[in-house]
C-alpha positions in Angstrom: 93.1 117.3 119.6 93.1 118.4 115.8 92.4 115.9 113.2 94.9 113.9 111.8 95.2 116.2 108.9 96.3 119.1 110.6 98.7 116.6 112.6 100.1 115.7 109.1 100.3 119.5 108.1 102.2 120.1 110.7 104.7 117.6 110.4 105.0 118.4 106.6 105.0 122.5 107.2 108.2 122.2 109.8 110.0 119.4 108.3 110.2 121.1 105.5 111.2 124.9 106.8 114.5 122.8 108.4 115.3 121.4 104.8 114.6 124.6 103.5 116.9 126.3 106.1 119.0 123.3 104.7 119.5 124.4 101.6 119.7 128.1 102.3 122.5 127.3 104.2 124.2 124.8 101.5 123.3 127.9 99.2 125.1 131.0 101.1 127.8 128.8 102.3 128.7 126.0 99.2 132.5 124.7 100.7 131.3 125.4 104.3 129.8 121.9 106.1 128.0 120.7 103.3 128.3 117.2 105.1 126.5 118.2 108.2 123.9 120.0 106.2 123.0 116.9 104.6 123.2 114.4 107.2 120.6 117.2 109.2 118.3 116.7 105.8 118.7 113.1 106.5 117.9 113.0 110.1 114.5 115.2 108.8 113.5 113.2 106.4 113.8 110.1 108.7 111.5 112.5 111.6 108.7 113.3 109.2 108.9 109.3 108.2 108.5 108.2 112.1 105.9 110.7 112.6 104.1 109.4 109.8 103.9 106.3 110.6 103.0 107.0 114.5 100.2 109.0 113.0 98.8 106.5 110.7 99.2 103.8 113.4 95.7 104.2 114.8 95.4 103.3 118.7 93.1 101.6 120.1 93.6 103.1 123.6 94.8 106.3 125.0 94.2 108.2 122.0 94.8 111.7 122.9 98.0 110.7 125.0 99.5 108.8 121.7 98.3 112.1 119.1 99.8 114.6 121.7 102.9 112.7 122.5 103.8 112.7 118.9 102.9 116.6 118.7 105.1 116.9 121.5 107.9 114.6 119.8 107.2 117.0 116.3 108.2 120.2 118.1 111.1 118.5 120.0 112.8 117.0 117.1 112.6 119.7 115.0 113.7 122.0 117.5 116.8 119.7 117.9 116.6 120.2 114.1 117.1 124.1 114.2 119.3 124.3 116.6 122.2 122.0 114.2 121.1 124.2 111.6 121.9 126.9 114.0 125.2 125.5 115.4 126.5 125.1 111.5 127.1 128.5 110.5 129.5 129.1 113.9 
């Protein structure tokens, strides 16, 4: 298990490539889905705040299971993430 900063880093470093994908996309494409761009923003923004507040939420027990379950939930949900990003420009 890392430390909790790295945890944060994380969570910060790939929340943010999806909102920059975001806005790439909003950029090439401005009349194309802007909606769905911004409701995937949304749904980021409301990952990195559940993450946060799993991280900061200190266990008592099982503390490896409860850092790597939310490592596990990161990579999940922002691959769910990429792949709307993905599925917009089709």
């Amino acid at each position: 298990m890392g430390s909790l900063r790295i945890i944060k880093k994380d969570i910060d470093f790939l929340v943010s490539e999806v909102i920059s994908d975001c806005w790439v996309f909003m950029y090439i494409n401005p009349d194309k889905k802007t909606d769905d761009a911004i409701a995937v923003i949304n749904d980021a923004v409301a990952l990195r705040n559940d993450l946060y507040n799993r991280v900061n939420a200190h266990p008592t027990e099982n503390v490896k299971k409860h850092y790597k379950a939310v490592t596990m939930d990161l990579l999940k949900g922002v691959d769910e993430l990429f792949v709307r990003v993905s599925n917009l420009t089709k």
